[in-house]
N, C-alpha and C positions, 0 to 999 in steps of 0.2 A: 504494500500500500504506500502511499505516497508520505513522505517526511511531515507534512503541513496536515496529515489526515484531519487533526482537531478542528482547526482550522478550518478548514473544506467542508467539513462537518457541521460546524459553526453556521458558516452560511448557509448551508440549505436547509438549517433549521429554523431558520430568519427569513429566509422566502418563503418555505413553505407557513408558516406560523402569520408571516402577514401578507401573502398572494401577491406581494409586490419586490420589486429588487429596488426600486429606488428606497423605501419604507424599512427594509433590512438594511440599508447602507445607514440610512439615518440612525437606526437603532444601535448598529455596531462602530458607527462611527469610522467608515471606510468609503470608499470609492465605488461607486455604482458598478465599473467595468473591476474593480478587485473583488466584490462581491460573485458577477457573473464567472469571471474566470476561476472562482474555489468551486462556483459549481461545474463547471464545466471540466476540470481537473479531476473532482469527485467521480463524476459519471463516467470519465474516459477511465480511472483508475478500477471500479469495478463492472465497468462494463456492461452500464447500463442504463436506461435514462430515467432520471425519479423524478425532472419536472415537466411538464407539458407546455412549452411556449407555443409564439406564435397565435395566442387568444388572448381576449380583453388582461386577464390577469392568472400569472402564472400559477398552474395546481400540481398536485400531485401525481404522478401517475400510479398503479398499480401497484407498480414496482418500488414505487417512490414511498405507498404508505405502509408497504411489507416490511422496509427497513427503518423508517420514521421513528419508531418505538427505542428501537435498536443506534441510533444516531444519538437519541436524546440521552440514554442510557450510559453511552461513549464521555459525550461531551462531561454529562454528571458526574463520572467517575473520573477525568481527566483536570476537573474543577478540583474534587476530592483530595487525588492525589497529591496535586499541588499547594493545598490548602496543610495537608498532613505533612509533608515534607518542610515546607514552611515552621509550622508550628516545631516539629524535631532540631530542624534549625536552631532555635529560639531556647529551645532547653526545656522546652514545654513535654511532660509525660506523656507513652503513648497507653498506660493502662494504670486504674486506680483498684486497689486491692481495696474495700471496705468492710469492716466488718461489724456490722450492731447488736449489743446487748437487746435483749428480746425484749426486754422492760421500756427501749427508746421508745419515744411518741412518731408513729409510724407516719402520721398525717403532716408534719412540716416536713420531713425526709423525702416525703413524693414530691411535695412542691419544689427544694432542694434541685431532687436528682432531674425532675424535668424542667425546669431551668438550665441547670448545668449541661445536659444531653443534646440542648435544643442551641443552646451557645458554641457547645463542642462533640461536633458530632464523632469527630475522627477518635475520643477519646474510649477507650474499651473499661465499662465500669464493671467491678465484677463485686459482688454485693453477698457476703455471708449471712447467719444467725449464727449467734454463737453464746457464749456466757464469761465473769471473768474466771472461770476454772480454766478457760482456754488462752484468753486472748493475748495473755503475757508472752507465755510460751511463742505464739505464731506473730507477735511482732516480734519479739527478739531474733528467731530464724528468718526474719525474711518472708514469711508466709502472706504477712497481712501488711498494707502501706500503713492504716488508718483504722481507729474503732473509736465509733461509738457508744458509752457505757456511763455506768455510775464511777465517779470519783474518790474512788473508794479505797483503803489500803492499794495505792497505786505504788509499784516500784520505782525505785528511786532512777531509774534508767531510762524512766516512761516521762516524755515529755506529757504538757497535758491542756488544754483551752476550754474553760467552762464555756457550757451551751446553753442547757435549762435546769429550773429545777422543779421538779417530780414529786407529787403528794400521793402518798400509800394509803389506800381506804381499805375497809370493810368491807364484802360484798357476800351477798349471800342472794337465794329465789324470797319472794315475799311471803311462802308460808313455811320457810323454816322458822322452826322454836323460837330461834335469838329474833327473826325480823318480827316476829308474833309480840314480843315486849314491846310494851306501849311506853316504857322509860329506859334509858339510860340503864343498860345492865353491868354486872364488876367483871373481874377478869378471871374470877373464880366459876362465873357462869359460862365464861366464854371458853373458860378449858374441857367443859363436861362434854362439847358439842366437836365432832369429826372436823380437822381444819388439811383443808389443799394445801398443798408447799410447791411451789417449784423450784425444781434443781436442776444444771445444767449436766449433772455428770449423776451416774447410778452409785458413786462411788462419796455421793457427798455424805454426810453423817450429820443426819436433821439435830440430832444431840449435842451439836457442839454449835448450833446456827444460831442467828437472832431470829427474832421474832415465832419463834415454834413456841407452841402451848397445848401443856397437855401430854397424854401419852398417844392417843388415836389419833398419829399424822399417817397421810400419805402423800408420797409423791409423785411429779409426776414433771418427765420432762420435756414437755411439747404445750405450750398456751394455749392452740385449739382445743383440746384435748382436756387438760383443765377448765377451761371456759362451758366445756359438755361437761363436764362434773359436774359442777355450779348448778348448772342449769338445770341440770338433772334433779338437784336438792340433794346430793350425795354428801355435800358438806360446805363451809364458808371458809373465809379465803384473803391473802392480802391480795390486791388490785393495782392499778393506778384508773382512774378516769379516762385517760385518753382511751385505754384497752376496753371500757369497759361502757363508753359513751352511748352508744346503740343501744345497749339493754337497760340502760339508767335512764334513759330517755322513754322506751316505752314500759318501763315498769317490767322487765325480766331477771330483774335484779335491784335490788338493792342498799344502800348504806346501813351496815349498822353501826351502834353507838355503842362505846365500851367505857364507862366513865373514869374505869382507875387504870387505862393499859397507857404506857407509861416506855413508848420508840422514838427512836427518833423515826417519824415516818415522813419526813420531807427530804429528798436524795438530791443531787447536786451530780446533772449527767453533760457529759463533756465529750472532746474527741481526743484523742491519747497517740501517739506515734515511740516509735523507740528514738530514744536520743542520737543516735550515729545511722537512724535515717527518718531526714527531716522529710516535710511534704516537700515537693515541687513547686513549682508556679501554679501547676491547675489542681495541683492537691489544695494546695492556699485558696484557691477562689471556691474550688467546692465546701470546703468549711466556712466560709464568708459565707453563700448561701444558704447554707444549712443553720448559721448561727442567725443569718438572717430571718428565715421560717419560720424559727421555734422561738422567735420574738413576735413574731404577727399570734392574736389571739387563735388558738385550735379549734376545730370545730366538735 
């Protein structure tokens, strides 16, 4: 094919898209007769003719809308490339490792990432769940650029940028026992009653955790999954609101009141990287927006 194929491509994208060659010249900002001759180059190069002259205003032929799909497809991808090379230039990443504590508020994250996606498209985001049983471990190796998570006994190796902070409720169906109290129950009422735990590892030991009461815990380590507990009336549960908006809104759950329980249940969740590898240029903007998000009110 010819050296200028893009080029060539270019223009007959431009005639055909506005039935005129003076009207593609204006638009690409070229010369009426440099316009005709990319097409006329085009058509000699693969041997065939894709525009119909010779009539009030030139169309497509046959041949011309067979490949039309396939030109535009070129040119987009030959934008792409340039636009990615470009950025690699610039020092700009070609792929973000993130990883979010399953407790993040899921709803500024989307705002976030399609922001970020729609800004940079060349950029490949690849997006785990994870817990902090894990996340130390896979920034230290390399595994993860970025996490998302509670602020929490962070290592001293772990850079760290507050985002939001996160209030733990109560939650349970409206005809369990405890939501059945018309007052402010103790915490000796609240230990009699089956409580959900989530854990991100089989291996964690509810015995040595905060916030477990009682001896009838179980665990469980998937949020959908607990959330069908709940809902089931299997047992009550710590939450956050953002997780829990939908069914607090139509009455399939919720808040109870514990008058003497006595956590810190307000968490302080942030974005963490390992100290000897910082973010990048576009690792930096995706935390700008993300810190942006979970500043706007959540739904």
């Amino acid at each position: 094919m010819h050296p200028n194929l893009i080029d060539h491509l270019t223009a007959f994208i431009a005639v055909a898209e506005t039935s005129s060659f003076s009207e593609a010249a204006r638009r690409l900002g070229r010369a009426v007769s440099t316009v005709s001759y990319s097409v006329t180059r085009l058509e000699e190069s693969c041997g065939l003719q894709l525009l119909a002259r010779g009539v009030a205003r030139p169309s497509l032929t046959p041949n011309g809308r067979a490949l039309f799909r396939e030109a535009q497809a070129a040119v987009e991808g030959a934008r792409r490339f340039a636009a990615h090379s470009k950025a690699l230039e610039r020092g700009e990443e070609n792929r973000i490792r993130l990883a979010m504590d399953v407790l993040f508020p899921f709803a500024p994250l989307i705002t976030a990432l399609n922001a970020f996606g729609a800004a940079h498209p060349h950029v490949q985001v690849q997006i785990f769940a994870s817990s902090l049983n894990r996340l130390w471990d896979d920034l230290k190796s390399g595994t993860l650029d970025l996490c998302l998570a509670p602020l929490r006994d962070v290592p001293p190796d772990v850079e760290r940028q507050a985002l939001a902070a996160i209030e733990l409720i109560l939650v349970a169906v409206p005809d369990h026992p405890l939501a059945q109290l018309n007052e402010p129950f103790s915490l000796t009422e609240l230990s009699r009653h089956r409580q959900l735990y989530y854990v991100g590892s089989p291996n964690v030991d509810t015995e040595r955790m905060s916030r477990v009461f009682g001896t009838d815990v179980w665990t469980v380590s998937d949020l959908l999954i607990l959330r069908h507990l709940i809902l089931s009336g299997v047992g009550w549960s710590f939450g956050t609101e953002a997780f829990f908006a939908e069914d607090l809104a139509c009455g399939r759950v919720v808040r109870l009141d514990c008058s003497d329980l006595r956590i810190d249940a307000r968490w302080t969740f942030g974005a963490m990287w390992h100290i000897d590898q910082p973010p990048g240029p576009l690792g930096k903007r995706l935390l700008e927006m993300v810190k942006l998000a979970t500043a706007s009110p959540w739904p």
